[in-house]
VONU-813375 format. One line per 8 residues: their letters; for each residue x, z, y of N, C-alpha, C. Coordinates in Angstrom, 2 decimals, padded with zeros to 5 digits. Layout:
VONU-813375
a	X/Z/Y/X/Z/Y/X/Z/Y; ...
END
This chain:
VONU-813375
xxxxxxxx	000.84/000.00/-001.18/000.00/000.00/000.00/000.89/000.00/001.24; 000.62/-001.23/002.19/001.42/-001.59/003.43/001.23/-000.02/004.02; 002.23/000.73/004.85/001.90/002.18/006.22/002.16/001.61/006.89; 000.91/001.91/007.89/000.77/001.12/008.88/000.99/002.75/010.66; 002.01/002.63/011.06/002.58/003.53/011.91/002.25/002.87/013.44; 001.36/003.83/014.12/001.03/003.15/015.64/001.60/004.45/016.17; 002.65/003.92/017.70/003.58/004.45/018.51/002.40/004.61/019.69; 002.40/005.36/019.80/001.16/005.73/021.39/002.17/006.23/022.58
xxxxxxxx	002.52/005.24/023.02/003.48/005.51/024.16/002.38/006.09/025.58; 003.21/006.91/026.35/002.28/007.56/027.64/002.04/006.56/028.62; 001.27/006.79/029.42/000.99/005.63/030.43/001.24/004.23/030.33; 002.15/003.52/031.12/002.01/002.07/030.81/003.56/001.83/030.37; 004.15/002.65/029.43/005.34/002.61/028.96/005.49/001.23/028.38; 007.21/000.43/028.88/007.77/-000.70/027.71/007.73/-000.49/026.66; 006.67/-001.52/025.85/006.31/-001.59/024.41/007.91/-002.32/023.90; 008.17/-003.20/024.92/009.40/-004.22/024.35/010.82/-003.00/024.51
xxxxxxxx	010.86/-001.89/025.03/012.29/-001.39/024.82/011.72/000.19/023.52; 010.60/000.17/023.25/010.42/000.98/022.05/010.33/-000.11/020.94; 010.33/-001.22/020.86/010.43/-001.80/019.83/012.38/-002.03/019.80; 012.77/-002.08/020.74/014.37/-002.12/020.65/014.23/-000.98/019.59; 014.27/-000.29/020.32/014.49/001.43/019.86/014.61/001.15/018.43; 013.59/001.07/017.70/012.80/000.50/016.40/013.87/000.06/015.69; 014.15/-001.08/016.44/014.57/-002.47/015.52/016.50/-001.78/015.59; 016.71/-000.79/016.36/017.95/-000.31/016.73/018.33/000.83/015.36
xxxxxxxx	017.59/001.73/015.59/017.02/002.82/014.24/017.21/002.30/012.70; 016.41/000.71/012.35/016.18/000.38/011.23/017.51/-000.68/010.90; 018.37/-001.46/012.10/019.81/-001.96/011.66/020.52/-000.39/011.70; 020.59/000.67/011.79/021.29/002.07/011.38/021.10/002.16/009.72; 020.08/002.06/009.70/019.26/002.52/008.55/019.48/001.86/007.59; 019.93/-000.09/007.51/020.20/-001.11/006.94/019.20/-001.78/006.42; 018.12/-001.42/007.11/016.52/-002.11/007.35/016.54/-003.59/007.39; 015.85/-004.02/006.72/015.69/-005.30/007.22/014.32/-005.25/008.31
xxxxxxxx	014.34/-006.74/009.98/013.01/-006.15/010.70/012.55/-007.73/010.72; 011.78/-007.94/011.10/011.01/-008.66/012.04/010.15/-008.15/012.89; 010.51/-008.90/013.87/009.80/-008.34/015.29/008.80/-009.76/016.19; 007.54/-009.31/015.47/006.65/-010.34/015.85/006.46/-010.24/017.46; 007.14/-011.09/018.18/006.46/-011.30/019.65/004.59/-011.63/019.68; 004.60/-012.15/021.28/003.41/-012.69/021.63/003.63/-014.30/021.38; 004.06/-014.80/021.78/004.98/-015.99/021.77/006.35/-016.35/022.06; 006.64/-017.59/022.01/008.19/-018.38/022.34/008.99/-017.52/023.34
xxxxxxxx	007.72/-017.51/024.53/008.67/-017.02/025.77/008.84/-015.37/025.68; 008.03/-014.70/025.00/007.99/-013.28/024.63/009.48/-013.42/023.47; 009.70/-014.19/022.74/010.58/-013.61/021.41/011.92/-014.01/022.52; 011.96/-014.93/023.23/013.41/-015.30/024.08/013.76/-013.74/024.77; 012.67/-013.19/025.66/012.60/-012.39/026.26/013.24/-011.21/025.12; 012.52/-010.54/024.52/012.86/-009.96/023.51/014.68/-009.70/022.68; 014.96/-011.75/022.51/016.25/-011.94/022.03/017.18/-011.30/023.32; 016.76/-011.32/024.77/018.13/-011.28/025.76/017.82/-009.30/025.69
xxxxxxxx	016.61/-009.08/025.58/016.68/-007.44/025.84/017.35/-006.68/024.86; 017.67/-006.81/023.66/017.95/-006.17/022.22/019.71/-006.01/022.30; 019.83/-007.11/023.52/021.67/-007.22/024.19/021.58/-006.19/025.07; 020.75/-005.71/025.73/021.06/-004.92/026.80/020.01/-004.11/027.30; 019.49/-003.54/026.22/018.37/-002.65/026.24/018.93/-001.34/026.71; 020.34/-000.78/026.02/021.27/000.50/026.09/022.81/-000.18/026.78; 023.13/000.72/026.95/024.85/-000.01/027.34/025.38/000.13/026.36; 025.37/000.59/025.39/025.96/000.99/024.38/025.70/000.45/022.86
xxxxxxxx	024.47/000.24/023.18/023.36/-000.50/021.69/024.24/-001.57/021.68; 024.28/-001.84/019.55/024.58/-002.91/019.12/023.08/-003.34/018.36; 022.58/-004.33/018.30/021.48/-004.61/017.82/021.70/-005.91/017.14; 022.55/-006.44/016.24/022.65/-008.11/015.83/020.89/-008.43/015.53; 021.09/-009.66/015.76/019.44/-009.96/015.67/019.28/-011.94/015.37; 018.43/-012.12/015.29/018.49/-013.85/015.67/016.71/-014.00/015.93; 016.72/-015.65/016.68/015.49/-015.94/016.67/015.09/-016.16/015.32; 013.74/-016.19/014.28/013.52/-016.61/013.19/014.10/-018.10/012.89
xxxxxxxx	014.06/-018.92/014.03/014.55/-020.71/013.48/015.35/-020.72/013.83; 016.22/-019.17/013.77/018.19/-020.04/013.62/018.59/-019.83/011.88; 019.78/-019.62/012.09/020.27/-019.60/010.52/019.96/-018.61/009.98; 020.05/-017.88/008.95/019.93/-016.36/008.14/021.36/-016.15/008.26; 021.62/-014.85/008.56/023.26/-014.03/008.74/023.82/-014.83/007.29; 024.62/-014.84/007.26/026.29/-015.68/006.44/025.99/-014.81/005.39; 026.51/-013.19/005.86/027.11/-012.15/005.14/025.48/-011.11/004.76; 025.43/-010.69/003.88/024.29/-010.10/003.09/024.40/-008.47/003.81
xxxxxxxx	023.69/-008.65/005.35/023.44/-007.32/006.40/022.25/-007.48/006.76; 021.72/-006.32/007.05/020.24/-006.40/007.63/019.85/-007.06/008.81; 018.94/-007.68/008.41/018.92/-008.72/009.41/017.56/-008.18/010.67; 017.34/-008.55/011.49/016.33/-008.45/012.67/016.27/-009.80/012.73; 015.07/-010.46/012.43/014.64/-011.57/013.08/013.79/-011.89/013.82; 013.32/-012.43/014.97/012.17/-012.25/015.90/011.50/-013.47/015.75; 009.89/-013.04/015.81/009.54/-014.17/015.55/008.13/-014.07/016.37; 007.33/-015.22/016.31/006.03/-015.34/017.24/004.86/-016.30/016.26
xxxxxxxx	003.65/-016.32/016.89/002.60/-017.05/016.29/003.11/-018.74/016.16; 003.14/-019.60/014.90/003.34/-020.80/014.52/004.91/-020.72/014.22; 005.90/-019.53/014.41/007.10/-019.60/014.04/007.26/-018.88/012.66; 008.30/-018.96/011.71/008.41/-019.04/010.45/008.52/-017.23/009.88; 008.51/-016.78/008.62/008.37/-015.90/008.22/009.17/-015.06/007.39; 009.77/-014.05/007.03/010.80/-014.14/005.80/010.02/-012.49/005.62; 011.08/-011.68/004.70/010.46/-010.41/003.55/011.59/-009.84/004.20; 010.91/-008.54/004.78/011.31/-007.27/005.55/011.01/-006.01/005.05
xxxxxxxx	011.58/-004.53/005.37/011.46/-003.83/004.90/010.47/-003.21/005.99; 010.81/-003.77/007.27/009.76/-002.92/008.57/009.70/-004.18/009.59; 008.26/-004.63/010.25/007.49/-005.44/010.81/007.04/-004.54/011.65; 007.52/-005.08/012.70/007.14/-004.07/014.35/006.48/-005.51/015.14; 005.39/-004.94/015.23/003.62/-006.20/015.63/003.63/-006.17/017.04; 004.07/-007.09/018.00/003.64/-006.76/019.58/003.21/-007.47/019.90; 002.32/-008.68/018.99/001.58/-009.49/019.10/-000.33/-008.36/019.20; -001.02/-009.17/019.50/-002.48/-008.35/019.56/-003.12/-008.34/018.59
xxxxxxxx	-002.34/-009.24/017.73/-003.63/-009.87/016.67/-002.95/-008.99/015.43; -003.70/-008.66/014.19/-003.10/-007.90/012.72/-002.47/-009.20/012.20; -001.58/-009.23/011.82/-000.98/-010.50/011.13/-001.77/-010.54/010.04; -001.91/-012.07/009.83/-002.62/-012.30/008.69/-001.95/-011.76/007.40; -001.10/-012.31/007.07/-000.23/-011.54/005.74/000.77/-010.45/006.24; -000.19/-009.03/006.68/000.33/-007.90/006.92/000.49/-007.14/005.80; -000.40/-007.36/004.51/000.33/-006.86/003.09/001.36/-006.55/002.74; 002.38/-007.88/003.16/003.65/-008.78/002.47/004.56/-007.68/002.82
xxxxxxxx	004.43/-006.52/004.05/005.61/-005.71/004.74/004.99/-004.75/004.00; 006.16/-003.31/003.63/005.85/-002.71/003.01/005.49/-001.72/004.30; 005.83/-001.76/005.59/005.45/-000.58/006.51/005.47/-002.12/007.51; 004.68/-001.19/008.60/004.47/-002.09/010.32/004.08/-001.20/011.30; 004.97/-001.33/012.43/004.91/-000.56/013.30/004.30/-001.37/014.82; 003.04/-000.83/014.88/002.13/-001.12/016.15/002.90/000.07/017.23; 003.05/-000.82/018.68/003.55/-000.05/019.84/002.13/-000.04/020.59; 001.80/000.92/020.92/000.55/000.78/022.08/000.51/001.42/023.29
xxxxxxxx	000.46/001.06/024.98/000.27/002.32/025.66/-001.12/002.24/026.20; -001.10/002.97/027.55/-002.09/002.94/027.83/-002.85/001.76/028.95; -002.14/000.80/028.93/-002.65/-000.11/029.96/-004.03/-000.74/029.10; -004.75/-001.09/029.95/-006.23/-001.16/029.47/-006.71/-002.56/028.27; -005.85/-003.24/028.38/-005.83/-004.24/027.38/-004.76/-003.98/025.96; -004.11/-003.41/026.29/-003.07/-003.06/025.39/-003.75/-001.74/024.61; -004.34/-000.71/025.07/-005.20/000.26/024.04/-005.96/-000.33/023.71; -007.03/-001.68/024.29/-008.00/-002.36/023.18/-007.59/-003.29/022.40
xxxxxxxx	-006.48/-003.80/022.38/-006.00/-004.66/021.29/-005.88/-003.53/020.29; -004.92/-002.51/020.54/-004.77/-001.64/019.22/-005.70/-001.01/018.71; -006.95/-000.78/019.36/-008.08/-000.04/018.72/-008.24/-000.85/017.56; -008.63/-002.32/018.16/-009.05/-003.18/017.18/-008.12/-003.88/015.87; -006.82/-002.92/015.96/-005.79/-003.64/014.97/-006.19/-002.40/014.24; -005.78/-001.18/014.63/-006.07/000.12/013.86/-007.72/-000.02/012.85; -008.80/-000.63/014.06/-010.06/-000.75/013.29/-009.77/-001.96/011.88; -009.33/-003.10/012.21/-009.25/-003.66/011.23/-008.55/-003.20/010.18
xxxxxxxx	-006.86/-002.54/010.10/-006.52/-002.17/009.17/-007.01/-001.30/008.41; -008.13/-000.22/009.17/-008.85/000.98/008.34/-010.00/000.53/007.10; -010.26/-001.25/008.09/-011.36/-001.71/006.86/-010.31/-002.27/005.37; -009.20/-002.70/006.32/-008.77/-003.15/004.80/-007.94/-002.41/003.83; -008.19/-001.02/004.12/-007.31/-000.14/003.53/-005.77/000.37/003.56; -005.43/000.33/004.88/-003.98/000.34/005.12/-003.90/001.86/005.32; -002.57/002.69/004.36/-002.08/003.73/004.84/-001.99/003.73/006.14; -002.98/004.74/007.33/-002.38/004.51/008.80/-001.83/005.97/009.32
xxxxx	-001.20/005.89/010.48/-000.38/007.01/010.71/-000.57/006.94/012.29; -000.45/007.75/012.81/-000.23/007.48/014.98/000.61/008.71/015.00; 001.58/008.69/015.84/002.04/009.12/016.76/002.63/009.16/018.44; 002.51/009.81/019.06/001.58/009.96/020.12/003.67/010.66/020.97; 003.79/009.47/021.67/005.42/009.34/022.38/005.02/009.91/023.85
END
């Protein structure tokens, strides 16, 4: 059963530098991620922040349509709606929509704050996953 973990950030907190965070944590960890943007211009955005989210953060990463790493390391790949897919150990969603094959990850991490479109997208990701039976979890940043 996919766990499905929603981040309830305070006020109108960056969803895109708690998903760094995330995707920073799980290359420690030797995680494999994907990090579903909104789109093209969201995953570019995304690719330049993961460089310089911390002064200090190393985050290797690629867009999904470059190569797969050479050497057998956890990879972060970012990816968006109509771009390609691969098998992760953790799927961090900052898209609005539940991915269709949200099964396939064994955990997924929803960021939500409180700006008024951004708590109703997640109501309605949280509502859908509760119908389809997803281990869910919130915690509240």
């Amino acid at each position: 059963m996919t766990r499905v973990d929603f981040y309830i950030l305070q006020g109108e907190a960056n969803r895109d530098l708690m998903a760094c965070r995330l995707c920073e944590k799980a290359w420690q960890r030797r995680l494999g991620v994907v990090l579903a943007a909104a789109d093209a211009a969201h995953a570019q955005r995304l690719d330049e922040l993961l460089w310089t989210f911390r002064d200090r953060a190393f985050v290797p990463h690629r867009l999904i349509d470059g190569p797969p790493p050479e050497a057998p390391v956890p990879d972060i790949a970012i990816t968006w709606p109509g771009a390609g897919r691969q098998p992760a150990e953790l799927f961090i969603n900052l898209d609005d929509a539940v991915p269709e094959d949200w099964t396939a990850w064994p955990r997924i991490a929803e960021i939500v704050n409180e700006t008024p479109a951004v708590r109703e997208a997640g109501r309605r990701r949280f509502a859908a996953y509760r119908a389809q039976g997803a281990d869910l979890h919130h915690h509240k940043l």
